[in-house]
N, C-alpha and C positions, 0 to 999 in steps of 0.2 A: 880237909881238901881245899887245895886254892881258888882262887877265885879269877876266872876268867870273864873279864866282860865287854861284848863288843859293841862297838859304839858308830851308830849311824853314820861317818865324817857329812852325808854332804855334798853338795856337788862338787867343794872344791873349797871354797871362801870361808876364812874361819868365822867370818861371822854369823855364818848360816846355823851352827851349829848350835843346838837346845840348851838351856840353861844344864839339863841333869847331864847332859852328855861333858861339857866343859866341867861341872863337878869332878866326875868320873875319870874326865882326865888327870884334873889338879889331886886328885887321891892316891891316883896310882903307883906304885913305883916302879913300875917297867910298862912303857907305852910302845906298842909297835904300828909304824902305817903300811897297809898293805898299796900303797900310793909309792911305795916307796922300796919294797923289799918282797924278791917274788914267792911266791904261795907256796912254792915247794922248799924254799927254803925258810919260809916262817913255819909256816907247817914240824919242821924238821925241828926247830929252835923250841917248838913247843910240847914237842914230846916228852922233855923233861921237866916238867913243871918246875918252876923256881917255890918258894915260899915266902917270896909277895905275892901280894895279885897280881894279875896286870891288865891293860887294856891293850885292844885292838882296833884299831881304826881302818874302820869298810867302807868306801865309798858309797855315796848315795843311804839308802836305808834298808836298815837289817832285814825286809820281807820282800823287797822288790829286786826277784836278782840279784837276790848277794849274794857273797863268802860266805856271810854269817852259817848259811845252812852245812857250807862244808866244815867247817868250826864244831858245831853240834854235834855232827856224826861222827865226825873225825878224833874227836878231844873230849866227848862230851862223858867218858869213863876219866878222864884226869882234874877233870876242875869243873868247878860246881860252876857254871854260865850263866854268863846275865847277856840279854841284850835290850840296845839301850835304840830305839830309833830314832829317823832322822829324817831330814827332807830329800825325798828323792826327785832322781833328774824328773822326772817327769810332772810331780808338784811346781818344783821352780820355772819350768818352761812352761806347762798351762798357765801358771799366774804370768808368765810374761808374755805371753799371745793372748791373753786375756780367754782361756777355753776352758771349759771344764770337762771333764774326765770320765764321769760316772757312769756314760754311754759308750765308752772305749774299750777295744780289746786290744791288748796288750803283746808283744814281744819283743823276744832279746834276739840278736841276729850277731851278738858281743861273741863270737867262738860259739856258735851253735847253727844246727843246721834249724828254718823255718820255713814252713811255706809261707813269705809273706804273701804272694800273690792270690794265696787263697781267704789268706784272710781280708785281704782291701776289697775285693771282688764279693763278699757277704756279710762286711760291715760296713756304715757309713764313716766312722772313726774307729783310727789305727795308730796307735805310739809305738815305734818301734826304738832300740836301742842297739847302735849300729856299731860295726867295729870289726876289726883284724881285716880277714877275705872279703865279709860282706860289708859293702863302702856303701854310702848314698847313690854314688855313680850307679854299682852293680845292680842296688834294690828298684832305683829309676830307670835302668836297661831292662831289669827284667819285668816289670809292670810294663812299659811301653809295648815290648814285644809281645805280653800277652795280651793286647788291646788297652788295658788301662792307662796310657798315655797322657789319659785325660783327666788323672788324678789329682788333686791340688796337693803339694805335697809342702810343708813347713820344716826348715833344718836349724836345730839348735847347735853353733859349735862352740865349745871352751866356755858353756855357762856358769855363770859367775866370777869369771876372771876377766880381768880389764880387757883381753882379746875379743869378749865374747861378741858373738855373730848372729842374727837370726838371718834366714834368707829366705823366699816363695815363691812359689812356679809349679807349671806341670810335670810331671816327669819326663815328659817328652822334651822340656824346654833345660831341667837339671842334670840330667842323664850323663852331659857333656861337660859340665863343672866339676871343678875340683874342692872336697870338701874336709874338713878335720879327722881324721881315722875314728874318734869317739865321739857321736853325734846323736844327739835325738831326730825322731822325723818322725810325723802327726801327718799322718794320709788323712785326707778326706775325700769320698766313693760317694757322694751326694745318690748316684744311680742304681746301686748296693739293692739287689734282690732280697727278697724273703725268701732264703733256702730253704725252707720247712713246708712249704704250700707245695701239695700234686699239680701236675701238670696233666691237662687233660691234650688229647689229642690233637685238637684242633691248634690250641696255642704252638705248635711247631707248623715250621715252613715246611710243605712239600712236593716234591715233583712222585715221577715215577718210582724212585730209591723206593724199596720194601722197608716198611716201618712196624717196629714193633708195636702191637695195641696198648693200648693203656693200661689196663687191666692185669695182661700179660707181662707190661712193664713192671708196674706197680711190687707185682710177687715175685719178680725174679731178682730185684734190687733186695727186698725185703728177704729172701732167701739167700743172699749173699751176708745179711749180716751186717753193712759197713760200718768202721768205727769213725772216728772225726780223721783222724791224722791215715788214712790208708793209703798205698798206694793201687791202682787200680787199673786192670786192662779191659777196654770193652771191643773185640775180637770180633768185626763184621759191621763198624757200626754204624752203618743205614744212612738213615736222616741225622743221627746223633742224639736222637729221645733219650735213649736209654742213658748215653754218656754224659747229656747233660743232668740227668736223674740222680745217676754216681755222684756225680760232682759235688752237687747240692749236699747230697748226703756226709763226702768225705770234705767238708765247709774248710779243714783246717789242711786236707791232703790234694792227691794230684791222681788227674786220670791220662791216660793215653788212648783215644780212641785210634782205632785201627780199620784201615778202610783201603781195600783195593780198586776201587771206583772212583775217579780223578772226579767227576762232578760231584759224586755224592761226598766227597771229601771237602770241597767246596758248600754243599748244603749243611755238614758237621758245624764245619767255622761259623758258619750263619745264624745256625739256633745258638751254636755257644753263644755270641754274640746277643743276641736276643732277649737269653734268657739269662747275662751274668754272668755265665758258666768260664769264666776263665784262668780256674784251675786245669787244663784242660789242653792239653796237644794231640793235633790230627796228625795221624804217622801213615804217610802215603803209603801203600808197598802191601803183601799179599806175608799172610803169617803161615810159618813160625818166620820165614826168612827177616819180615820186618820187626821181631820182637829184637831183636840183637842189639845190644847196646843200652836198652831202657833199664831204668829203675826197675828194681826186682817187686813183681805185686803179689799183695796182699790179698786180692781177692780179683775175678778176673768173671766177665760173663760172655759167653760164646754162644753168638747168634748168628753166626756162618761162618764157614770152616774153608769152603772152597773144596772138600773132601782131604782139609789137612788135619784131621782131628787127630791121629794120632802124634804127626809131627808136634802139632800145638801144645798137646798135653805134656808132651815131655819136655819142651822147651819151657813151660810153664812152670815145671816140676824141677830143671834144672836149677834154674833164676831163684826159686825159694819150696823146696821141697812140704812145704807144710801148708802153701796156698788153699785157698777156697775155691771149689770151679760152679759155675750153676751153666750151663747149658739150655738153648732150645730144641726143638725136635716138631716137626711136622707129623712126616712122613713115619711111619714104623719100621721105615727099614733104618733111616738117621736112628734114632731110638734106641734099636737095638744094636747099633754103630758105636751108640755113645755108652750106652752099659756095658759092650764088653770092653772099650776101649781102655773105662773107667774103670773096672773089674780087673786090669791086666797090667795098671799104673798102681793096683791095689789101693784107691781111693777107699776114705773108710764112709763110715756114715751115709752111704750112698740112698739119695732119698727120690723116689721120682713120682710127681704130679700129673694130672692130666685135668687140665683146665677147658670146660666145656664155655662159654659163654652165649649170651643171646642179643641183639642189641634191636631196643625198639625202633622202626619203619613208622612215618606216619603213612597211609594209604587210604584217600578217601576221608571218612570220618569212621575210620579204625585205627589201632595202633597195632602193627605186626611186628612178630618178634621174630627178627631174621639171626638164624644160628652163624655161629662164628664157625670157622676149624679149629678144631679141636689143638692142643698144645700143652706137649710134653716139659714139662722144666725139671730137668736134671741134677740134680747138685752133690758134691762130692769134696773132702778132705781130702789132701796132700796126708799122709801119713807120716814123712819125717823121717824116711828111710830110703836105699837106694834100691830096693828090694821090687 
């Protein structure tokens, strides 16, 4: 079997490149740069294996966002593969901002979709790796507009070539620059929340808006399930407890809370704000009418309806037929509004709680435990069918 091996190149500079990797080269007798000749037609070249070996040359280093992986899958029945690593952009620019790394979470924004704004918003540092659609410009327009503005943002362009650039500012201040189509950019979120800590009550701002209790929050998040990257509707959202709850939870996704009450939409932004939550868009407007348009969600929690529950669900069920719904419920006649409603969307797994709590009164030199109302939380599976 031949022998395919691909080799780190590097940011660019041949002299970045490792001693084993320039071996590797001088061995070969068929070198290809993927710098230089595009993927689907190296790809295609190398269907037919020759009977030398040969080398590949991958930008940056074989683990960080490369080819290399599509090599492996793609070829990895035709030639026995080596790969050979190398210095990635992101090595070479920490050593030239003088930063180290080992606290940073990472992405590619090179031809892929990310939330970076979720991730700057719940880490202190961020490398990202920028390219095609999504430019420096776009990822500083869109931190700015979700409040992080005030991000310190670092752009590595053309490193390693006699052009190269570093440049720093807010994103509010870069936004408006013009930068290299293939850039690094090292966010730093010094203000960067701990998403993993509960939120008690009191830690939110609020007026008259009805807010969900904590308690009742707490399980109805956890009865949704969220994964890191989810898309997410929170359907009525009050003060925005619950939305910034999601958020935290979906650290790498995005939420829309939904809120027909122009002040309480106003208090939404406030706690996001507050509490970091700036994965996070308040969508003025009374649902289903305002779900139009949004991201299709993953998981979705409905704590007032306005009496659009049926509209809602099906509008929910359009957008991604296999959604998660968790519901609240008061009253016993909402309750059984939401079971049959849920029963007729043929929702599976249909699970329903009924959460008593008590919360201690100091009174005198006694402590009383005054009952809460009682609260139903709902929750139910998209099936996946139109049925």
């Amino acid at each position: 079997m031949p022998k395919l091996i691909v080799v780190g190149n590097g940011p660019g500079d041949e002299s970045l490149l490792t001693g084993m990797a320039s071996s590797s080269i001088k061995a070969s007798q068929k070198v290809y740069n993927t710098r230089e000749l595009p993927l689907g037609d190296l790809l295609a070249a190398l269907k037919e294996p020759p009977f030398e070996d040969t080398t590949v040359l991958a930008s940056g280093d074989t683990g960080f966002y490369s080819v290399a992986k599509t090599f492996v899958m793609d070829l990895g029945g035709l030639y026995d593969i080596q790969l050979i690593p190398g210095i990635s952009s992101v090595q070479y620019f920490c050593a030239k901002i003088k930063a180290t790394y080992e606290n940073a979470v990472f992405a590619s924004l090179h031809g892929r979709d990310a939330n970076i704004v979720a991730k700057a918003a719940y880490n202190k540092e961020v490398f990202a790796l920028v390219g095609g659609a999504n430019t420096v410009q776009s990822v500083c327009a869109s931190l700015d507009s979700h409040g992080l503005g005030h991000a310190i943002i670092t752009v590595g362009e053309r490193l390693s070539f006699p052009e190269e650039k570093i440049t720093s500012g807010s994103a509010k201040e870069l936004k408006n620059l013009v930068f290299d189509n293939l850039s690094v950019m090292y966010i730093q979120n010094p203000g960067a929340i701990e998403d993993r800590l509960p939120l008690k009550d009191s830690d939110f701002t609020r007026s008259k808006t009805p807010m969900t209790k904590e308690e009742i929050r707490w399980l109805s998040v956890a009865k949704l399930g969220i994964s890191p990257n989810d898309t997410l509707y929170d359907i009525g959202a009050g003060t925005g407890s619950v939305a910034v709850e999601m958020a935290r939870a979906a650290y790498s996704g995005y939420v829309y809370a939904i809120e027909a009450n122009e002040g309480a939409c106003k208090l939404v932004k406030e706690n996001a704000a507050k509490h970091g939550a700036f994965n996070m868009q308040v969508v003025y407007g009374q649902a289903p009418g305002a779900l139009a348009g949004l991201s299709a969600p993953d998981k979705v929690f409905i704590g007032g309806s306005s009496g659009n529950m049926e509209g809602i669900i099906s509008s929910i069920l359009s957008a991604n037929k296999t959604a998660r719904i968790v519901a609240n419920a008061i009253t016993l006649q909402t309750l059984a509004q939401v079971v049959e409603i849920f029963g007729r969307f043929r929702l599976q797994d249909i699970d329903i709680v009924c959460v008593n709590t008590a919360k201690s009164k100091r009174v005198g030199s006694y402590d009383l435990m005054m009952a809460q109302n009682p609260v139903y939380i709902i929750t139910g599976n998209g099936c996946g069918t139109n049925g």
